[in-house]
N, C-alpha and C positions, 0 to 999 in steps of 0.2 A: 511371347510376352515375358517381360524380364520385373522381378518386384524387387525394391528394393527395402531392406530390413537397418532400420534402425537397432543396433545393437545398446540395451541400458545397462550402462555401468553399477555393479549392485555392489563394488567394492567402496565398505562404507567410509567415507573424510575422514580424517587427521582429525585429533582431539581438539587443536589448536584449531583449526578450519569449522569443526563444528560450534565450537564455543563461540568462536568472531563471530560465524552465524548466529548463534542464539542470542546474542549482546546486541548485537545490531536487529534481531527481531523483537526484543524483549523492548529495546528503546522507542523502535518507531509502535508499537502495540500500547506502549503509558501515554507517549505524544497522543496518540488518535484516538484513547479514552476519553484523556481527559476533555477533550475536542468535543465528539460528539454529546459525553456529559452536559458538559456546558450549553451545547446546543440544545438538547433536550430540558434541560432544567430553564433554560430561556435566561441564561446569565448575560448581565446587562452590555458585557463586553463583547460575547459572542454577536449578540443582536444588532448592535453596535457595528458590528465588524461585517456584517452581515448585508444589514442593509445598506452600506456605506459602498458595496459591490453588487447594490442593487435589487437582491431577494427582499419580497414583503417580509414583512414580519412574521406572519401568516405561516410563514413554509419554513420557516428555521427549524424549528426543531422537527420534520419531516425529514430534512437533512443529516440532523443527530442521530434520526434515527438509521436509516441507510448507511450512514459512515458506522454506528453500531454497529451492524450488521455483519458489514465489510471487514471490520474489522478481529470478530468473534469466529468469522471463516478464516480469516487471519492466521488467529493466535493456535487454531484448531489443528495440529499437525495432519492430520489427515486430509484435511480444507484447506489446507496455508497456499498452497498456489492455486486455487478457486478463489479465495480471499484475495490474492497478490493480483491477479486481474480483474475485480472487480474494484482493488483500490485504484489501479492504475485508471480506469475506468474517468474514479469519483475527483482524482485527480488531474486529468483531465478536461475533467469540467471545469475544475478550480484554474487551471492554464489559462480556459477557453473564456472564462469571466472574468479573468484580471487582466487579459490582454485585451476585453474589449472594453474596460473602466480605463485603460491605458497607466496602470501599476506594475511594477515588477513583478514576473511571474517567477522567479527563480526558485526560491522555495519549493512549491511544489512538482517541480521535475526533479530537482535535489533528491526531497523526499522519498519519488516513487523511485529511485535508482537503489536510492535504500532499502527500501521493501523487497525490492527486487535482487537487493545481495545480501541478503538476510537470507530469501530463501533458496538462490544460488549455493550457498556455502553451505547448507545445510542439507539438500538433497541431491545425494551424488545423480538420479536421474537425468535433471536436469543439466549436469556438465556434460553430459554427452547427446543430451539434445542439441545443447548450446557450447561446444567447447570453446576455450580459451583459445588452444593450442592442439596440434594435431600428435 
């Protein structure tokens, strides 16, 4: 029986590599504050925006709060890619509701790519989960 070992690279990014990371994590983290806030506080334009893609009114700010969530595993470096799949997740839904209102859904696959290279650049683990290049 043969097993095979993933070797994790613990040599830590280039200052410039970590920084792009943290720019690009720091960005999409105020986006999806402010987001969920809104939802939570029942801001007339989330609501708006909300039910316009078919959620009661009812459930918005349940929404705020979950994308919170997601988002505070997020920012959490120890949680950031617990976070980063729970946002792809919530983003996901967001795909799966605007394509069936028949809206462009490009934004949030945009976004989760970002999430997801925020925390790419950031934890060399993950480049050797996931390499670029051999």
């Amino acid at each position: 029986m043969e097993t095979q070992t993933i070797y994790m690279n613990t040599a830590a990014p280039s200052k410039s590599t970590r920084i792009t990371g943290w720019v690009i994590t720091i960005i999409c983290i105020l986006f999806l504050l402010v987001d969920a806030v809104m939802k939570i506080a029942s801001a007339a334009v989330s609501v708006k925006g909300s039910t316009d893609l078919g959620w009661p009114e009812s459930q918005v700010q349940g929404l705020g709060v979950v994308l919170l969530l997601c988002t505070i595993l997020y920012a959490i470096p120890r949680t950031a890619v617990l976070g980063a799949i729970f946002l792809s997740c919530y983003l996901g839904g967001a795909v799966a509701i605007m394509t069936r209102v028949n809206i462009p859904y490009y934004f949030p696959i945009v976004f989760g790519v970002l999430v997801w290279v925020g925390v790419y650049l950031r934890f060399p683990a993950l480049r050797s989960v996931f390499p670029l290049s051999k």
